[in-house]
ZAVEX-99304 format. One line per 2 residues: number of its first residue (from 1); their letters; for each residue z, x, y of C-alpha. Coordinates in Angstrom, 2 decimals, m for minus. Example, Ala and Ser with C-alpha at 12.3 -4.5 7.8 and 13.67 -1.06 7.14 Angstrom:
% ZAVEX-99304
1) AS) 7.80/12.30/m4.50 | 7.14/13.67/m1.06
This chain:
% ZAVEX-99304
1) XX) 18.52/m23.15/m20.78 | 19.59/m19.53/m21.37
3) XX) 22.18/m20.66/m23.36 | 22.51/m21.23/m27.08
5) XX) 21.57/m24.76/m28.05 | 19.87/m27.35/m26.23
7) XX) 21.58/m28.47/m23.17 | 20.02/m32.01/m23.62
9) XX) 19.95/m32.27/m27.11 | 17.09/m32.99/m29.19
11) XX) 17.21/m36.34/m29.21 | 13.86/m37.82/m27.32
13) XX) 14.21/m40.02/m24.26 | 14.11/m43.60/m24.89
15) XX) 10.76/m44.07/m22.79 | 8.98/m42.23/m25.81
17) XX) 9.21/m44.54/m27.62 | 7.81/m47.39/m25.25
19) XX) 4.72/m45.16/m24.25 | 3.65/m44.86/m28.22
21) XX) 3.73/m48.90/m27.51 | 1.10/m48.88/m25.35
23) XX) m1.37/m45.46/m26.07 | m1.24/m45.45/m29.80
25) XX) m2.36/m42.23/m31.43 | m5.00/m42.31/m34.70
27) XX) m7.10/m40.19/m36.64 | m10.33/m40.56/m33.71
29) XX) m7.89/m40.89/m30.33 | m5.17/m38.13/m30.34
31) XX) m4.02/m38.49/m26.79 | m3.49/m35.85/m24.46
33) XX) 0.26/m35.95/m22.65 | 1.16/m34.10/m19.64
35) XX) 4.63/m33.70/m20.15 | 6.55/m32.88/m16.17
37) XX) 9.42/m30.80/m16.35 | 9.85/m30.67/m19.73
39) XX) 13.13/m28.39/m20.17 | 13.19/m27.62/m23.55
41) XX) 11.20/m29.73/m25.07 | 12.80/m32.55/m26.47
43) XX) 10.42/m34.75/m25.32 | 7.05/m32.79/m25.92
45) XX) 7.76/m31.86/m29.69 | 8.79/m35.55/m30.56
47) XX) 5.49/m36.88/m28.67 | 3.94/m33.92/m30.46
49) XX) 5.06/m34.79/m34.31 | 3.77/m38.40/m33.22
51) XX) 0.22/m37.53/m32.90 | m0.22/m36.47/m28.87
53) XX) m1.98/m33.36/m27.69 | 0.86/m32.09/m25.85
55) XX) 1.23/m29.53/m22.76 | 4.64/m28.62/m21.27
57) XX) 5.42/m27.28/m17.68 | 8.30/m26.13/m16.92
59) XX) 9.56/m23.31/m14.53 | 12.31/m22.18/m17.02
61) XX) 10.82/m19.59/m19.30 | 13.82/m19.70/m21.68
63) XX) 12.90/m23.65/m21.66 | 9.20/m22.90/m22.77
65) XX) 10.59/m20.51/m25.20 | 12.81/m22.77/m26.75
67) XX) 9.84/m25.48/m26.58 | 8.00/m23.18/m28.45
69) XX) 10.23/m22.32/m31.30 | 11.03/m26.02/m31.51
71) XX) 8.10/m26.98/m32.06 | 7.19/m24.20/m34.78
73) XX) 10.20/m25.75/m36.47 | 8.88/m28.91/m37.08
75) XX) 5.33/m27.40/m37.66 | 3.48/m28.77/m34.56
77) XX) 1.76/m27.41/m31.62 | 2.65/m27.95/m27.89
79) XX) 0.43/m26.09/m25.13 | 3.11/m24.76/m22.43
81) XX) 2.31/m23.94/m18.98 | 5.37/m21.56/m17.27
83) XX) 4.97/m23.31/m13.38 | 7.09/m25.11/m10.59
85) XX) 5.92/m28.96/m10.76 | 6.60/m28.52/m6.55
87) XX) 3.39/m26.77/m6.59 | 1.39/m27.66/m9.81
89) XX) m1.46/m29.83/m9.90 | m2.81/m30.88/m12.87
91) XX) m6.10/m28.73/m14.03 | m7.20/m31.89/m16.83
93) XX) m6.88/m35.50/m17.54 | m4.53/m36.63/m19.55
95) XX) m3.90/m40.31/m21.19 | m0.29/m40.22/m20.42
97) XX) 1.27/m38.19/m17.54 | 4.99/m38.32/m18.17
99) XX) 8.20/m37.18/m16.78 | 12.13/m37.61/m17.38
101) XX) 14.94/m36.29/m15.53 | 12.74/m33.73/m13.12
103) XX) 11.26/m35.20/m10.36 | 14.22/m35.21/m8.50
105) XX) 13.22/m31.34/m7.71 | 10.25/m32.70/m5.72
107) XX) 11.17/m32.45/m2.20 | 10.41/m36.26/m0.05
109) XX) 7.99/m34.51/1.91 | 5.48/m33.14/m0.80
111) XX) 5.73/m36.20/m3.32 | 2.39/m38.21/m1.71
113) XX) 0.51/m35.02/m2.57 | 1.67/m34.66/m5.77
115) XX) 1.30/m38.57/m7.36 | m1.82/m38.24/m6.07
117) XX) m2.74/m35.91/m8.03 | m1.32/m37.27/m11.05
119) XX) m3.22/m40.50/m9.99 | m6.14/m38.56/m10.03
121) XX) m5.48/m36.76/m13.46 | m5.34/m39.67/m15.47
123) XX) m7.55/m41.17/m17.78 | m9.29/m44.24/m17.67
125) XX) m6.64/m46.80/m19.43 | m4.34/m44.01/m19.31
127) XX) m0.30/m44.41/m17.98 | 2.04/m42.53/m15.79
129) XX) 5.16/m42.82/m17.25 | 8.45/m41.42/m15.03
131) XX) 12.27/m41.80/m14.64 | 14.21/m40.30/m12.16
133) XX) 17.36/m40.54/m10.27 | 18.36/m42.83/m7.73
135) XX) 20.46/m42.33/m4.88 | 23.27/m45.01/m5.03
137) XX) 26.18/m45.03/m2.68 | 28.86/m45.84/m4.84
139) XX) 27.89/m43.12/m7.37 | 29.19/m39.92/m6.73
141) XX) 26.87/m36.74/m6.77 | 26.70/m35.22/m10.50
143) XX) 29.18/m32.15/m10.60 | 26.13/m30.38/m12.29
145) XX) 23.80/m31.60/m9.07 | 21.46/m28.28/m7.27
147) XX) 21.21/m28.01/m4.35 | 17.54/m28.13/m4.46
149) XX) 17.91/m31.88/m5.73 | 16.80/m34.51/m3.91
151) XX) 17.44/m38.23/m5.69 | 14.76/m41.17/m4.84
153) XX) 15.16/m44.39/m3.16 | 15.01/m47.39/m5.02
155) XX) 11.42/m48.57/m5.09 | 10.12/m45.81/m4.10
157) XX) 8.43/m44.83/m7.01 | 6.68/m47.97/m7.43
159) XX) 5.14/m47.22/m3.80 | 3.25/m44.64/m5.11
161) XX) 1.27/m46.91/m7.49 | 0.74/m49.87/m5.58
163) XX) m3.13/m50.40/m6.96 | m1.87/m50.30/m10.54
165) XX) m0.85/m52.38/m13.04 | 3.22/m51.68/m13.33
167) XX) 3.56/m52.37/m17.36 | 7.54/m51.97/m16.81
169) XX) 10.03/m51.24/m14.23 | 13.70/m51.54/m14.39
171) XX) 16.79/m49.39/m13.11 | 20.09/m48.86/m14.28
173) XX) 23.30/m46.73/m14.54 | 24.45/m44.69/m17.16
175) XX) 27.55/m42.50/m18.35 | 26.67/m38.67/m18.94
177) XX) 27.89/m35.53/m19.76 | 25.90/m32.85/m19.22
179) XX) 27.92/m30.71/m17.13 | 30.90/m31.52/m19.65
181) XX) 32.86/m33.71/m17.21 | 32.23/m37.81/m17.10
183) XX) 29.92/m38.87/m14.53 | 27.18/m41.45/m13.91
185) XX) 23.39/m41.62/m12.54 | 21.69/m44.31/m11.63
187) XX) 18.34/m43.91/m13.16 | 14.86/m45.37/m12.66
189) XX) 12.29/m45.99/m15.36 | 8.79/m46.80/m14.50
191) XX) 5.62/m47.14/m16.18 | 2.15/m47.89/m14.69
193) XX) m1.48/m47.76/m16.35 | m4.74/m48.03/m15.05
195) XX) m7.44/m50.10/m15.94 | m5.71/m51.20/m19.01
197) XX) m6.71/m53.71/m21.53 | m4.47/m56.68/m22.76
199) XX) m4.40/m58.27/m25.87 | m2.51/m61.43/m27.39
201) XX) m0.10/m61.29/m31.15 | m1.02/m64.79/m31.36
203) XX) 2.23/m64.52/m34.30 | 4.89/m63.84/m31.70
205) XX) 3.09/m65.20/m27.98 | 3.79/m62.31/m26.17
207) XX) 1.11/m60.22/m24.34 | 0.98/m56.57/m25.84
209) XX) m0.86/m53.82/m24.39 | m3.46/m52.13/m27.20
211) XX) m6.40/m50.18/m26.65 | m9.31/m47.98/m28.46
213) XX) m11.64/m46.29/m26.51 | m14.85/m46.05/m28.42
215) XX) m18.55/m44.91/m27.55 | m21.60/m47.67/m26.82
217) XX) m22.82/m46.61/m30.28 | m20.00/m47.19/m32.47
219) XX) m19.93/m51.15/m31.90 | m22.78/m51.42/m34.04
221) XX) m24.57/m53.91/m31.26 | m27.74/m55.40/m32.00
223) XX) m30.12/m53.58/m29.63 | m30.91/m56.69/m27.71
225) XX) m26.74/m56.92/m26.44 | m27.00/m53.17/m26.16
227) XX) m29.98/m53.54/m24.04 | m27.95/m56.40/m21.67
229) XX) m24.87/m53.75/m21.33 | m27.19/m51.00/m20.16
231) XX) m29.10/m53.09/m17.67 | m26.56/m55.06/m16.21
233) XX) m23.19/m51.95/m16.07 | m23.48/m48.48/m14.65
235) XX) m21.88/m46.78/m17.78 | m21.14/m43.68/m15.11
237) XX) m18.40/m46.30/m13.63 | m17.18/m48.37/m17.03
239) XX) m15.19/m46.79/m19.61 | m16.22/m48.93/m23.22
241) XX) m12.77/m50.22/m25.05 | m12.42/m52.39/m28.02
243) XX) m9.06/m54.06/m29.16 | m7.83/m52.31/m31.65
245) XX) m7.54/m54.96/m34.22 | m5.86/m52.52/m36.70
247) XX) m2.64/m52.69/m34.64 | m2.64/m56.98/m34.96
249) XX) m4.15/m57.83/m38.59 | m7.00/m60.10/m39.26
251) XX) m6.49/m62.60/m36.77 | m9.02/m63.13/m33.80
253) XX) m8.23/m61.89/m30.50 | m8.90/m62.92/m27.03
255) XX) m9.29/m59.28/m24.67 | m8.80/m60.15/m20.55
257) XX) m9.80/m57.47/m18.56 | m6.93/m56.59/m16.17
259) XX) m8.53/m54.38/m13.78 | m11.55/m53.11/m12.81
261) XX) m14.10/m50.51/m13.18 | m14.01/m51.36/m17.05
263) XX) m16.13/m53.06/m19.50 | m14.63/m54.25/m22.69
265) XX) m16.60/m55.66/m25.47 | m14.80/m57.69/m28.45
267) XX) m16.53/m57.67/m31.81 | m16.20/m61.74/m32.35
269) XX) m16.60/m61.72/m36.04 | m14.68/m58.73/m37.43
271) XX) m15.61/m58.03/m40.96 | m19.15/m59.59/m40.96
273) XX) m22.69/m58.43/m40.30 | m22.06/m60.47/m37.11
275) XX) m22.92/m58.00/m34.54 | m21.78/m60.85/m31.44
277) XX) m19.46/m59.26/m29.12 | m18.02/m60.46/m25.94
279) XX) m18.46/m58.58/m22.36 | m16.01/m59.15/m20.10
281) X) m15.74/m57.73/m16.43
């Protein structure tokens, strides 16, 4: 990362793209990003220009550096943290912990630690979005490869999560050229949320994930259905989500609760004096 110019390009990882899918950024939620090993911060500045409350770690000062002026560039702000993700933990929560092309430096033997703490530092209806290499037999070893790499197992990412919802999964092998010479990795990208919140785009059938976390007060409830959600949930265990209709138009939408603790409550009439909503846990 010494080097002039960015040895990865500027061009964000596909998975970027995916996340802003699910944890949509507005004028009330900016979401906060923990971005893993972020090099030089192709990643972080594009989730940064997006609307995310970004921090980078990364133990390559040069990479911060060059995260830094990047960002200044484009007129945004990214929070970087100079550390070695073998021995950070996480000192927040964060909506979206993400990684690409970096876990590979955590050695097998401290990885349980680690994912839990990433578990642990994630918001409620929050995602941990990763890819990382795969060991494969019939793919050689990158000629760029360190010797302090250590590739992952197929499905052993996924073991780490095994109490979440996995929004998307899939592996595959692709042609790079970092190092300058042709050679392939077989790559893994995951994503997993917790307690997250489906909704239905009753114009296309297909389930899309869409979320807006929103204090009791906000909903506007009439006190006698605030009085029912106080009595009957322990708001110290229930984070309080509505659809966020803005992302579906007018339509009417039916909200399942995936997992639990989590209480979310529908407004049934948008756009009247209606105050009916719908609890559902």
């Amino acid at each position: 990362y010494a080097k002039r110019g960015f040895y990865w390009g500027k061009k964000p990882s596909a998975m970027c793209d995916r996340i802003m899918e699910i944890i949509r950024p507005s004028s009330q939620f900016r979401p906060k990003l923990l971005d893993l090993g972020s090099g030089e911060g192709r990643n972080a500045v594009y989730f940064a220009k997006n609307g995310f409350d970004v921090t980078a770690v990364d133990i390559s000062l040069p990479g911060l550096e060059k995260t830094k002026r990047y960002a200044e560039e484009v007129a945004v702000k990214v929070k970087t943290i100079h550390a070695d993700i073998i021995t950070y933990e996480p000192e927040d929560t964060y909506d979206v912990i993400f990684s690409t092309g970096a876990l590979h430096y955590l050695p097998p033997e401290v990885r349980k630690i680690r994912f839990g703490h990433y578990r642990k530092s994630t918001s409620s209806g929050g995602i941990n979005a990763f890819s990382v290499f795969v060991r494969k037999p019939f793919i050689p070893r990158a000629p760029d490869a360190e010797g302090t790499f250590h590739a992952w197992r197929s499905g052993e990412l996924m073991s780490h999560y095994r109490d979440w919802e996995i929004v998307y999964s899939t592996e595959e092998i692709f042609n790079c050229m970092s190092s300058g010479t042709p050679h392939k990795h077989a790559d893994k990208y995951f994503l997993a949320g917790i307690d997250r919140v489906f909704t239905f785009d009753p114009h296309s059938d297909q389930v899309q994930l869409a979320f807006k976390r929103c204090p009791l007060e906000e909903l506007h409830l009439s006190q006698e259905l605030a009085d029912h959600f106080t009595k009957h949930y322990d708001k110290s265990n229930c984070t309080v989500c509505s659809p966020d209709f803005g992302a579906y138009g007018r339509s009417e939408r039916t909200a399942n609760l995936l997992s639990l603790p989590l209480i979310v409550l529908r407004k049934v009439r948008k756009g009247t004096d209606t105050s009916t909503i719908e609890i559902i846990g």
